[in-house]
N, C-alpha and C positions, 0 to 999 in steps of 0.2 A: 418700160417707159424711160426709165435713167440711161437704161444703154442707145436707144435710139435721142436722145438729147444727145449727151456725147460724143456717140456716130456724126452728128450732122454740125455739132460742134468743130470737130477735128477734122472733119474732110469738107472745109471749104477750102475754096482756092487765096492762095495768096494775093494780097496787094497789087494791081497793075506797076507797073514801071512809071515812074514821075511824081509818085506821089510823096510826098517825103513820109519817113516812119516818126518822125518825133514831134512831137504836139509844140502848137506856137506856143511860147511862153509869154505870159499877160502879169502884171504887177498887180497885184489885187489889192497894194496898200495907197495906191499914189493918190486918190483919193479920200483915203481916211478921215484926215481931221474935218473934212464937209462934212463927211459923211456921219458924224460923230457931233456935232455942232447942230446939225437938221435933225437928228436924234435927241437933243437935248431940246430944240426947240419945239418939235411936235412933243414932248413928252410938257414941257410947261405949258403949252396952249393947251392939253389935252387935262391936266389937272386946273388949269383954269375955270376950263369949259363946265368941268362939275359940281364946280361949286356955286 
């Protein structure tokens, strides 16, 4: 079973022509401090809520 995985692993065909090989790069920080600010504020509304 391992050998036919890796079989079908390695004998696909390569990428067509045009595609580009390197993955879009994306900032994953630009919006932190929201996102960190909304985290704060669900977390006070959510110990609110319990008591």
């Amino acid at each position: 079973m391992l050998l036919l995985i890796s079989f079908f692993t390695y004998s696909q065909n390569p990428p067509p022509p045009g595609l580009p090989d390197d993955p879009v790069v994306v900032p994953i920080n630009k919006m932190l401090p929201v996102l960190l600010v909304a985290g704060l504020v669900f977390g006070i509304y959510v110990v609110n809520k319990k008591r």
